[in-house]
C-alpha positions as CSV (number, residue, x, y, z in Angstrom):
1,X,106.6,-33.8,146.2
2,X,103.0,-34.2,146.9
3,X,102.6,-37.5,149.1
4,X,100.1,-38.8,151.4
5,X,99.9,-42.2,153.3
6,X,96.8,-44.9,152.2
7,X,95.2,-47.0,154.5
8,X,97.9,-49.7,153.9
9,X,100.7,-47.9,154.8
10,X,102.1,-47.0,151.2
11,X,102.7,-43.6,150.5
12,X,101.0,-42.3,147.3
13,X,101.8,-39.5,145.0
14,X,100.1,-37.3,143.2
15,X,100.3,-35.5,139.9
16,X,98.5,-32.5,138.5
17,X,97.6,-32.0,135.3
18,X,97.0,-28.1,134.7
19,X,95.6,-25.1,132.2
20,X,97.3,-21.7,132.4
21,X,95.8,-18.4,130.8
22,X,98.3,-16.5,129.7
23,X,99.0,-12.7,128.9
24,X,98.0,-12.8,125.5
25,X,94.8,-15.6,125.8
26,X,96.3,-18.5,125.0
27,X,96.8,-21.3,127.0
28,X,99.3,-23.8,128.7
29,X,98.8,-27.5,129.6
30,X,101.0,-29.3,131.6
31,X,101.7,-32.1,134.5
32,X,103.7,-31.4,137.8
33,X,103.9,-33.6,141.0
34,X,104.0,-30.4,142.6
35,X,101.3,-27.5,141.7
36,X,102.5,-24.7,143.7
37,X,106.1,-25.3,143.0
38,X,105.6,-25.4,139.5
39,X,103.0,-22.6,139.1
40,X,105.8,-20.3,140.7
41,X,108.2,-21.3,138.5
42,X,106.4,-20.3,135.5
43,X,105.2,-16.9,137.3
44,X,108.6,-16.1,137.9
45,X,109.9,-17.4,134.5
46,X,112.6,-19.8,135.6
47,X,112.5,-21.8,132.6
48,X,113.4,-19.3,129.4
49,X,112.6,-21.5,127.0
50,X,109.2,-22.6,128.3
51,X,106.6,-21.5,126.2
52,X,105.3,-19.5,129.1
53,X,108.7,-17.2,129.5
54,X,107.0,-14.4,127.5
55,X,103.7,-14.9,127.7
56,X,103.2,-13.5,131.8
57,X,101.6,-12.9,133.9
58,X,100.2,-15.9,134.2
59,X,96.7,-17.5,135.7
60,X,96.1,-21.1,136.6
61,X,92.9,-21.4,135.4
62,X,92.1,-24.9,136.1
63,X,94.1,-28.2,137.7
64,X,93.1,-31.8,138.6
65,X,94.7,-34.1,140.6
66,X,95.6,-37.3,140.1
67,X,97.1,-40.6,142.1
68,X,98.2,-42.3,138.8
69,X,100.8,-40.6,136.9
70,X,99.8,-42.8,134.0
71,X,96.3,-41.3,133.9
72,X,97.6,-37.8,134.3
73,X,100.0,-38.3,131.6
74,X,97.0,-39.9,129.1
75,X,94.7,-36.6,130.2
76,X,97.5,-33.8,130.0
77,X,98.0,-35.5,126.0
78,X,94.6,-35.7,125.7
79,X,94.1,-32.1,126.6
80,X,97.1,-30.3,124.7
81,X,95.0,-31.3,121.4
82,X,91.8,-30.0,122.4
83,X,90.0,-27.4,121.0
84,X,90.4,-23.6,123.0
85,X,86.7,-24.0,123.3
86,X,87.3,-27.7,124.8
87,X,89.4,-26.1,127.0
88,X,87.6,-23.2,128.4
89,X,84.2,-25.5,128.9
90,X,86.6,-27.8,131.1
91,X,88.0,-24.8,132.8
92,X,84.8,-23.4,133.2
93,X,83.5,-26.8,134.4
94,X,80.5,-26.3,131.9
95,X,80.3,-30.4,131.4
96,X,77.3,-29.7,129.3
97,X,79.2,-27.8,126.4
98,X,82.4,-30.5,126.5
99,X,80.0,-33.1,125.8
100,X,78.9,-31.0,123.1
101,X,82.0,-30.3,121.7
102,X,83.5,-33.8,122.0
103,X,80.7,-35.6,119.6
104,X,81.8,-36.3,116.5
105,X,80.6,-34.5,113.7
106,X,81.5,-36.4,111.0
107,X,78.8,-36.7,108.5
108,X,79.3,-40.8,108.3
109,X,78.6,-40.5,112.5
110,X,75.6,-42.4,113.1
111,X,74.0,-39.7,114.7
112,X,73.7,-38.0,111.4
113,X,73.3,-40.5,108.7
114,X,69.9,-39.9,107.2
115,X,67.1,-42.6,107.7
């Protein structure tokens, strides 16, 4: 596990959420409290019925860390029904375009309602 004393004395924890590119394009999101561990273990195929079994080799195109697991959890959902073009701005870390693509569309948005 991933642990690292604070000033107080309390050992924290961290947690990762993470994209991986597969084979065939698509793409994985998940949360570990251990990165490397868990990266290997999808490289390697451990798991047969992950979703990544048949889909290597494998890349880990992006990962953010994160000292609340609750957070982590509420980002990796958040993620996992994002657009693939959400995703690859975020992996890209083209902050610009996820704005973008994040703003609603909806013709009722205020943004678009006509005068």
């Amino acid at each position: 596990m991933n642990e690292q004393s604070n000033p107080n004395g309390k050992e924290m924890y961290f947690y990762y959420v993470y994209i991986i590119k597969c084979s065939d394009n698509s793409y994985y999101t998940g949360i570990t409290n251990n990165i490397e561990k868990r990266y290997n273990e999808h490289k390697v195929g451990k798991h047969r019925d992950c979703s990544t079994f048949n889909r290597r080799p494998l890349d880990l195109a992006f990962k953010q860390e994160f000292n609340d697991v609750l957070q982590a959890i509420y980002f990796e959902k958040k993620i996992k029904k994002w657009t693939r073009l959400k995703k690859e701005a975020l992996i890209d870390s083209d902050y610009d375009m996820l704005q973008i693509l994040s703003e609603c569309r909806n013709a009722t948005h205020y943004k678009y309602k006509g005068s």
